[in-house]
C-alpha positions as CSV (number, residue, x, y, z in Angstrom):
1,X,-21.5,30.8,37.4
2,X,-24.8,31.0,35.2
3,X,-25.2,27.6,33.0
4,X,-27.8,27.1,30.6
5,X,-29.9,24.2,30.7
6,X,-31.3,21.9,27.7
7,X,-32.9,18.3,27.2
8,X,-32.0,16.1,24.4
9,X,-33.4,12.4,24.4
10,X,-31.5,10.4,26.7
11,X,-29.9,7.5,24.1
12,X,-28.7,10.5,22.0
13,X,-25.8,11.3,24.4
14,X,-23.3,10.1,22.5
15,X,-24.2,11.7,19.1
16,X,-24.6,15.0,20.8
17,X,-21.3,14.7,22.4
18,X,-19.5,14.3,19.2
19,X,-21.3,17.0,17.7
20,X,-20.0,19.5,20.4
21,X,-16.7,18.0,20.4
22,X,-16.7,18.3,16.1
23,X,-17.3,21.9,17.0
24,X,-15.0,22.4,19.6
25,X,-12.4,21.7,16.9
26,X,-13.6,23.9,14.3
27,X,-16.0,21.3,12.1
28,X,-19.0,23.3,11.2
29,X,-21.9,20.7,11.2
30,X,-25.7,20.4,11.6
31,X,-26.9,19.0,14.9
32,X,-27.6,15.2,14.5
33,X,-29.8,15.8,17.7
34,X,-32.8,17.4,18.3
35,X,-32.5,19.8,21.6
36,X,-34.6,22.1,23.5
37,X,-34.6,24.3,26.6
38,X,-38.0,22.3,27.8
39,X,-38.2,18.7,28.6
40,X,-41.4,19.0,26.2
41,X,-42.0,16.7,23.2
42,X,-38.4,14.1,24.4
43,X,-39.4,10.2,25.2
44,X,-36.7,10.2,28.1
45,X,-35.7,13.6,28.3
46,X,-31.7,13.9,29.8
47,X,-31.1,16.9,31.4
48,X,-27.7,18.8,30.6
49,X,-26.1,22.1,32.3
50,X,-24.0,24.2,30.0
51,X,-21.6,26.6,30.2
52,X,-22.4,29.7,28.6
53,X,-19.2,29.2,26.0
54,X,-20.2,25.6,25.2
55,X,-23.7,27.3,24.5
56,X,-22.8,30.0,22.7
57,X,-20.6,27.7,20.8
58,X,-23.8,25.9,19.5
59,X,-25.4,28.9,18.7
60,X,-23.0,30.2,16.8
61,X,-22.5,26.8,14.4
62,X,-26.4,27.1,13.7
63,X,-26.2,30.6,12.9
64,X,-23.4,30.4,10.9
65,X,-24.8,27.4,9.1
66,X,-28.2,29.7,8.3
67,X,-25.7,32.4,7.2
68,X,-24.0,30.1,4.8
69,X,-27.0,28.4,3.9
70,X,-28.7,31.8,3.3
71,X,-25.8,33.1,0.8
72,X,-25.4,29.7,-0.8
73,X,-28.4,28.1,-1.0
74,X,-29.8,25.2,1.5
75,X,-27.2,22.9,1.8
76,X,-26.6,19.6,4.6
77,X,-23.5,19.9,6.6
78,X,-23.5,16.5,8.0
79,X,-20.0,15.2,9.4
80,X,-19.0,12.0,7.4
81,X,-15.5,10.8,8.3
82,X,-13.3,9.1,5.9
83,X,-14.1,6.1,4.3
84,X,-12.3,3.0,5.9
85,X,-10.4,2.6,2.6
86,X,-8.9,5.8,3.6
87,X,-8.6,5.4,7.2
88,X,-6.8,1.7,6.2
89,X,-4.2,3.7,3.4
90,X,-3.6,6.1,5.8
91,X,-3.1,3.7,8.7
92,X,-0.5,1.7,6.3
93,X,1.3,4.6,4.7
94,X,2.0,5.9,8.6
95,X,2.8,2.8,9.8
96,X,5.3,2.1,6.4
97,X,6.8,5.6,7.0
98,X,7.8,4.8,10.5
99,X,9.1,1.4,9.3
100,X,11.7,3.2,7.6
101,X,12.6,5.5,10.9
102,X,12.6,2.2,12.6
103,X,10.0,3.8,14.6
104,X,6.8,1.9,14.1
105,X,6.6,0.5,17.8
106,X,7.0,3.6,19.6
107,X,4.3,5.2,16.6
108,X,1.7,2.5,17.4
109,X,2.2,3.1,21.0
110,X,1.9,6.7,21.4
111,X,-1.2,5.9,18.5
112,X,-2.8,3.4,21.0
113,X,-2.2,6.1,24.2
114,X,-3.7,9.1,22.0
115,X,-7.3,7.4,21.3
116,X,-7.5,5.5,24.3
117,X,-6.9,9.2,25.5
118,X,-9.2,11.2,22.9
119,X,-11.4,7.9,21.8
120,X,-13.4,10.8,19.6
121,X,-10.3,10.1,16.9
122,X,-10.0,7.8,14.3
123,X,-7.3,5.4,13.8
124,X,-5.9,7.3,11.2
125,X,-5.5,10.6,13.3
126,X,-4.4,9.1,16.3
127,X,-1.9,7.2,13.6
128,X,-1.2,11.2,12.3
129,X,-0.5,12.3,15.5
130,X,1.4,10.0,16.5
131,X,3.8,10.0,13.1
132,X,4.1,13.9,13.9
133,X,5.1,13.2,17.5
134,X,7.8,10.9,17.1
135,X,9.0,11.3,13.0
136,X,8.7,15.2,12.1
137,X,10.0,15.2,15.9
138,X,13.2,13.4,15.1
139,X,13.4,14.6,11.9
140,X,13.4,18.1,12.4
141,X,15.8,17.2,16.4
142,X,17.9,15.4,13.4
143,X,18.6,18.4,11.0
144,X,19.1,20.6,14.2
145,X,22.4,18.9,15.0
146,X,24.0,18.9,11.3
């Protein structure tokens, strides 16, 4: 299969990585990285090989971002997540919810095995996830049976 192959600087891994993953689930953001197809103008150039999907997927976030930015003005779409005011208020009002399905240990569990899993989620989504799994899950298993 044909990959495509493109250098970013070598301790900017991890911020590239998020970036792709962020777009892999639909979050339209500028690149926090500079990349290139030539190892030209990087410090300590890293090599990557991608798939032509993952590559189109890039190409198609920067080009709709000049699309947008063309109809609407120059604009930054920088990811931000929550604040940790509201990753802590939605981390409490999960955890009080499943206190009242007597649920919180197996919530916190399944929490704890879903980032350590996906550690590219917050608390608060692995929390979210977690509260789906085993509350709207019993919930819903619950009103099946009357």
């Amino acid at each position: 299969m044909m990959k495509v192959t493109i250098y970013i600087e070598k301790d900017e891994f991890d911020n590239f990585f998020k970036w792709v993953n962020r777009l892999n689930q639909g979050i339209l953001s500028n690149s926090p990285v500079k990349y290139s197809t030539t190892d030209q103008n990087f410090d300590s150039p890293l090599q990557l090989s991608l798939e032509p999907p993952l590559y189109h997927l890039i190409k198609d976030a920067e080009k709709d971002i000049k699309t947008l930015q063309e109809v609407y003005g120059e604009m930054d779409l920088t990811f931000k997540p929550m604040s940790r005011s509201w990753e802590l208020r939605a981390v409490q009002d999960v955890v009080r919810n499943s206190q009242r399905y007597d649920m919180e240990a197996n919530v916190i569990y399944t929490a704890l095995l879903t980032i350590a899993a996906m550690p590219e989620l917050t608390p608060s989504e692995a929390m979210i996830i977690a509260e789906r799994e085993w509350i709207t899950g019993e919930i819903k298993k619950s009103s099946a049976d009357i």
